[in-house]
Each structure stands twice: as C-alpha cells, then as structure tokens.
C-alpha positions in Angstrom: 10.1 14.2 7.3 11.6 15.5 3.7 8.8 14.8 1.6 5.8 14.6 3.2 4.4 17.2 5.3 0.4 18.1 6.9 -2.3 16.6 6.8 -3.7 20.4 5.8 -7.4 21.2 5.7 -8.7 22.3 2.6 -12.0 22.8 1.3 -11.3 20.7 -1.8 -9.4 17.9 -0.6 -10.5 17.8 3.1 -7.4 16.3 5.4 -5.0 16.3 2.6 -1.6 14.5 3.0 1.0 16.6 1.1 4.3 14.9 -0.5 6.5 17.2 -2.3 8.5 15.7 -5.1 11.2 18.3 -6.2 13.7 20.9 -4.5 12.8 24.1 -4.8 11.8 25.6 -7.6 11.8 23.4 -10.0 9.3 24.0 -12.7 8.9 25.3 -16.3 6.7 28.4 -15.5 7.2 31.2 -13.9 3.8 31.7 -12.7 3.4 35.5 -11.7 1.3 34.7 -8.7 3.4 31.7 -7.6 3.8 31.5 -3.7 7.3 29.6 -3.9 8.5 33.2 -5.4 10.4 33.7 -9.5 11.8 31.0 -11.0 15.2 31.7 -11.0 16.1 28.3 -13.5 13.6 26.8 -16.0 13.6 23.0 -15.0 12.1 21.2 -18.3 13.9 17.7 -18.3 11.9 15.0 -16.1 14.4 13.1 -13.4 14.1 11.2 -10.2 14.9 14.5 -8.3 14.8 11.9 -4.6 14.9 8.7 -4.6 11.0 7.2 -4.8 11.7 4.7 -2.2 12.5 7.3 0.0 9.5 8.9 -0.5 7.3 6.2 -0.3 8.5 5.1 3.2 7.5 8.5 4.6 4.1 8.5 3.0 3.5 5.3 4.4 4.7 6.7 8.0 2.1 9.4 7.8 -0.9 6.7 6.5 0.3 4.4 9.9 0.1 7.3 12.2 -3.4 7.2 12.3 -3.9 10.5 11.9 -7.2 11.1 9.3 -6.2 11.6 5.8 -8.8 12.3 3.0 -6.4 12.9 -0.1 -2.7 11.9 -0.4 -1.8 15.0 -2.5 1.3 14.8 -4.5 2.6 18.2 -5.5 6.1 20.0 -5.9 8.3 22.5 -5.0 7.7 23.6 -8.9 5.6 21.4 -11.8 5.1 18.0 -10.2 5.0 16.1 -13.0 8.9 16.4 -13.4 9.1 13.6 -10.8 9.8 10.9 -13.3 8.9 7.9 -10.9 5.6 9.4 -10.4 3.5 6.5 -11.8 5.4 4.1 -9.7 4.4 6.1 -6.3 0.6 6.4 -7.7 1.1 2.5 -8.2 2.6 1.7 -4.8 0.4 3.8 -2.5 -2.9 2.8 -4.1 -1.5 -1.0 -3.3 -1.0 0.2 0.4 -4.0 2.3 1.1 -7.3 3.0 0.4 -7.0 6.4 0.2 -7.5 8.5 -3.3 -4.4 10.4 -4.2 -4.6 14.0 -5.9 -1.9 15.3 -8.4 -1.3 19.0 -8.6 0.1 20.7 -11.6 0.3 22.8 -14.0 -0.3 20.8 -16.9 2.5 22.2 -18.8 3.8 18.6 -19.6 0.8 17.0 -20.8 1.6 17.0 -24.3 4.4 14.4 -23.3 2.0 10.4 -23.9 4.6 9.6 -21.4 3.5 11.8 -18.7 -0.1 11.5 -19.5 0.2 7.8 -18.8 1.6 8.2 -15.6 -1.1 10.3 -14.4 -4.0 7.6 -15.1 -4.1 6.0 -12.6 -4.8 9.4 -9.9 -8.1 9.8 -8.6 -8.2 12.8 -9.2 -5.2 15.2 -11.4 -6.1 19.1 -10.8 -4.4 20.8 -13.8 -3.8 25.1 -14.2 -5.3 27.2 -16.7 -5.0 31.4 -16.2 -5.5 32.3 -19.6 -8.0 31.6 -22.6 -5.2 33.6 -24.9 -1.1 33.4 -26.3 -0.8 37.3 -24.7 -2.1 36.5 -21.4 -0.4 32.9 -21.4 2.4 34.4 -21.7 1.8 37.5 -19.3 0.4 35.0 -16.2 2.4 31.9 -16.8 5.5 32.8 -18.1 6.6 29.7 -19.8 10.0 28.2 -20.2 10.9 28.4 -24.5 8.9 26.2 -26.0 6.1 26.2 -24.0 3.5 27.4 -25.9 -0.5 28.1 -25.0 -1.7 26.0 -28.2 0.9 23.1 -26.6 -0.7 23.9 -22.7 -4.2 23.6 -24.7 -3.6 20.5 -26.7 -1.8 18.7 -23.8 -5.2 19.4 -21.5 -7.6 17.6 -24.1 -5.5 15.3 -25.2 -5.4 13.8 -20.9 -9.1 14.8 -20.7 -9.5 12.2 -23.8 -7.3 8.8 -21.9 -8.0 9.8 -18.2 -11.3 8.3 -16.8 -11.3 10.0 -13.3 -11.4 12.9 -12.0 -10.8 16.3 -13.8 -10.3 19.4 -11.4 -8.7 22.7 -13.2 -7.8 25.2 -11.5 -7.4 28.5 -12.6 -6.1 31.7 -10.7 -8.5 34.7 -11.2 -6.3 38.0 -10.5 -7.5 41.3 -10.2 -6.6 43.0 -14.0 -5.0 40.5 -15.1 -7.2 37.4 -16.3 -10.9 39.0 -14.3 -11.9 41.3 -17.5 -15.2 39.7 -19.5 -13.3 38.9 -22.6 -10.7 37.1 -20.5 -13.2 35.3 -18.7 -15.2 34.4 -21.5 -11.7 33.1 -23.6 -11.3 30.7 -21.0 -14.6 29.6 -20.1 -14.1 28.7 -24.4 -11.5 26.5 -23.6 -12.8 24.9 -20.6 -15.5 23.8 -22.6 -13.2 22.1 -25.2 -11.2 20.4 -22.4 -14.7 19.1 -20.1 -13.3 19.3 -17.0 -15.4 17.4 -14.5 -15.3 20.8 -12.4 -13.6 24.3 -12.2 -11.7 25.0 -9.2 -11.1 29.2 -9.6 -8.6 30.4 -6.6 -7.2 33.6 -5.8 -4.0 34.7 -4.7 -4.4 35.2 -1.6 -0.7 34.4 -0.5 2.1 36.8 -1.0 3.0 36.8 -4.7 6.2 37.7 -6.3 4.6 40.1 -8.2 3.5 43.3 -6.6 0.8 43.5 -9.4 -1.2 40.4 -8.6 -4.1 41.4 -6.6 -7.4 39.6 -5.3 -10.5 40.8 -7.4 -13.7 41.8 -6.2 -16.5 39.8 -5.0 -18.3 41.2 -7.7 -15.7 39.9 -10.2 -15.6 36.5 -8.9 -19.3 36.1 -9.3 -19.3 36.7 -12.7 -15.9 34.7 -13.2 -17.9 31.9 -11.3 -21.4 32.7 -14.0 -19.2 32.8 -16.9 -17.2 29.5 -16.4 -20.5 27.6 -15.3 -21.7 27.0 -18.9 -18.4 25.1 -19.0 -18.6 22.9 -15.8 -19.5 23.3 -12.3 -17.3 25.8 -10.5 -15.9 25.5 -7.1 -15.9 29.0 -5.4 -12.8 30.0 -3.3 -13.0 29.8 0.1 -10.3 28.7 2.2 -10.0 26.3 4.5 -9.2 25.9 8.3 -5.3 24.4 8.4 -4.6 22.4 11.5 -1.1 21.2 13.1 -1.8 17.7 13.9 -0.6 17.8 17.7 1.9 19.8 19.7 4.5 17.1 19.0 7.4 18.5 16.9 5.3 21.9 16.3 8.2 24.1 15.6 9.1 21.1 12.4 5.3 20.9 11.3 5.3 25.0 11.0 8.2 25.5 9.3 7.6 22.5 7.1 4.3 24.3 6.2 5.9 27.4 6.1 8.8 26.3 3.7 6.2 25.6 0.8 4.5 28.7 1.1 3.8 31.6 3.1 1.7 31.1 6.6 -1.1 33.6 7.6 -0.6 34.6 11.0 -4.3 35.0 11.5 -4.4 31.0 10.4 -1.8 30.0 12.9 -3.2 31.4 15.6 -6.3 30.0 14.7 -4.8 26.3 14.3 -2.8 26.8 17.4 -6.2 27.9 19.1 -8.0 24.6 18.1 -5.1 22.7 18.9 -4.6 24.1 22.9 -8.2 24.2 23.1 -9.0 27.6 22.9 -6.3 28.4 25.6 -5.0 32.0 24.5 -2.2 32.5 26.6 -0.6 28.9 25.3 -1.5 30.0 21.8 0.5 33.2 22.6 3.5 31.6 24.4 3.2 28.9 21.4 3.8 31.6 19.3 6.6 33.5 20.7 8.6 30.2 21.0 8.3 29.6 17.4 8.6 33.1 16.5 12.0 32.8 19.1 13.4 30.3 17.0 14.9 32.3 14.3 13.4 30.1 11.8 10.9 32.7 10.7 10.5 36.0 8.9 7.2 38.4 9.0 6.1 39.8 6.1 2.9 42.1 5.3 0.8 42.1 2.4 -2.8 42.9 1.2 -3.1 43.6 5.0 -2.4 40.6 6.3 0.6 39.3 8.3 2.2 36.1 7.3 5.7 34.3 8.3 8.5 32.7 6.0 10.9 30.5 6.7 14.3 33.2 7.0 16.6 33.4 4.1 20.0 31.4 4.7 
C-alpha cells in the first residue's frame, strides 16, 4: 500500500491505522525536531497531492483485513491539512466504518474557515503548539512567510470555538528550548485561551534534524506536566509497544514504517519478538534478512540505534 501503512501501537490512539496524505515533505514549518528531516520547500497552497479515491480504497483494504484498528489516523508526510479532499475522506470513511478517525497536524492552517470546516467532522483533531511566544515560534517551528504565532494562535481558538469533539494538542517539550519556567508558563497561558480537551506533551525521542534538540529531564517534564495542568489534563509521554501485523510482507510493513520516520532497533526487535513468539534466533535471522536487503541505513543517536530507509 501507498497510503496507508500499520496498524501502530500507541498509547494515545491504541491500534492506530495510519494514512499518509502528501509526498514527502510537504508542509509549511520547518519544525526543528521534525523526524521526516528540514524542509527543503515551503508547501503553503492546499491540492489533491493523490487522488482521494485511491486513498480511500486502501483504507478500506486495511478496515476489511480484520486486523484490530482503534483510530484511523490521517497524517502526512508534512502538514496534513494540505490534503484538499480531506473532508471528503472524513465523510466517506465514517459512512464505512465505525471506527473514530484522528487528524494530526500542526495547526498552521486553521485560520483558513475552509480548512476548519473540513476538520469537523474528526473525532478527534490533535493540533501542535511548541511555543507560548513570536521568538520561540519562530526558533521551534520555523514557519513558512506569513505564518505568524498570533495567526497559529488565532487559528487554534477560532477551531476550538466550531469543533464539538475532541481537542488533543500536542506540544514538543525539548531540552533548552521550550522546558524553561517562563516558557512553560507562556504556553500553559495559551492553552488556557484555546481549552483543549487535553494536552498531549511528547518528546523528541526520534532522531531530529537538529543536533540541538534534546530530551529533557524527568524532572523537567514533571513540572512541564504541573505547569500545563491548570490548563487541561496532560497526557504524559510514554511510548508505546509498535507491532508488525504478521510476517506476511514484513520487509514492506518495515520499510513502510521506516519511510515515515526513523525505527528504534530496540522496538524492532521487540515487535519482531512478540510477533515469532519470543523465538530469538528468528527474531535475529528476521533481522539480518531485512537488514540484508539494502533498504536500510543505521544511525545512532541519544544512544540509541535506529534504521532509515537508505538514501536513493
């Protein structure tokens, strides 16, 4: 499949169902924690980057399978919301399934009515917010021209005002970056303008494209998670367990998973585990064979291994 690719385990969403919208990277930030790497082209103009139909058979593929989905979780290779047939997809998969779809993005478009109103009809719409300030909006973020923070802002209530289900931001607490008590207080300001539902706060725990962007403290995500509670209940980070489905097309579901962001080693070998049944030396010979593909780079950070998909 093009589009579509898990289910992934998450502790937010469960079994989620991905379906990527765009090529990648498509998006009007240039985020400097963003897995998917710089943006090397500001994308701004909203299009039908694949055709929906297209899309929408393969989503329906993965609902027939039978395998358990909790979320279908529409996302991008960049700011989702640049997928102009968006609200048609909502539309169409809530007609053919019972279950809830999620919308990840950054938010960035939300002062657009027209993209507001394709969003209200989610279950739930998981917008970003890194900054409580112009400077550090523009230090984190790194918007396209004419993206402002008082736009991001105003598009964020403006949606919290016309959407009726659920609100989830996310924001991306980085060590000395957005973790300082004046930073943390800034936002938890404007979450409490917006009246999110709940705060989702994440770390970059992925390789970034910034060598900068570090994972703060425990003791700093504590207070992070204290300070933004006065604004809405807060989600702390903790990952989740991925899993690979079955052994069926493995070397496609990896590097699928792979392609839209970097894969921990630690959690491959983990999923592979659960998926042989704890049978180490076909976890190992699983690994080698994808490893022998030529597919994959390895790449160390924070301590951790992880594999890419190998530049062309």
């Amino acid at each position: 499949m093009n589009h579509v690719f898990g289910p992934v385990s998450s502790k937010r969403l469960g079994q989620s169902l991905g379906v990527d919208l765009l090529p990648s990277k498509s998006c009007t930030w240039n985020c400097v924690y963003c897995q998917l790497g710089r943006t090397k082209a500001f994308v701004t103009e909203r299009r039908e980057f694949f055709p929906k139909e297209e899309i929408l058979a393969e989503i329906l593929e993965a609902v027939a399978s039978g395998k358990k989905i909790d979320w279908i979780t529409f996302v991008g290779s960049g700011e989702t919301t640049l997928y102009k047939g968006l609200d048609w997809l909502i539309a169409e998969v809530k007609k053919a399934t019972a279950i809830p779809v999620a919308v990840i993005t950054n938010g960035s478009l939300f002062c657009d009515p027209e993209v507001r109103r394709q969003l209200l009809d989610a279950d739930a719409v998981l917008p970003s917010l890194n900054a409580g300030s112009q400077e550090l909006f523009e230090r984190i973020d790194r918007p396209a021209p004419g993206f402002s923070f008082e736009k991001h802002i105003e598009g964020l209530r403006l949606f919290r005002q016309e959407y009726r289900g659920k609100l989830w931001v996310e924001v991306m607490l980085m060590a000395g970056l957005n973790d300082s008590e004046a930073a943390l207080q800034d936002m938890a300001n404007v979450l409490k303008e917006i009246h999110p539902d709940m705060i989702h706060l994440v770390l970059p725990t992925r390789p970034a494209p910034e060598s900068f962007v570090g994972i703060p403290d425990e003791e700093l995500v504590q207070r992070a998670v204290f300070i933004f509670s006065a604004a809405a209940p807060v989600l702390h980070p903790a990952k989740g367990e991925m899993t690979l489905g079955s052994a069926e097309n493995l070397l496609d579901t990896v590097a699928s998973i792979a392609s839209r962001h970097p894969l921990q080693e630690r959690e491959l070998e983990a999923a592979l585990g659960k998926l042989f049944g704890g049978d180490a030396a076909k976890v190992r010979d699983a690994t080698d064979e994808l490893f022998a593909s030529g597919r994959f780079d390895k790449v160390r950070q924070g301590g951790e291994l992880y594999w890419i998909i190998k530049s062309a």
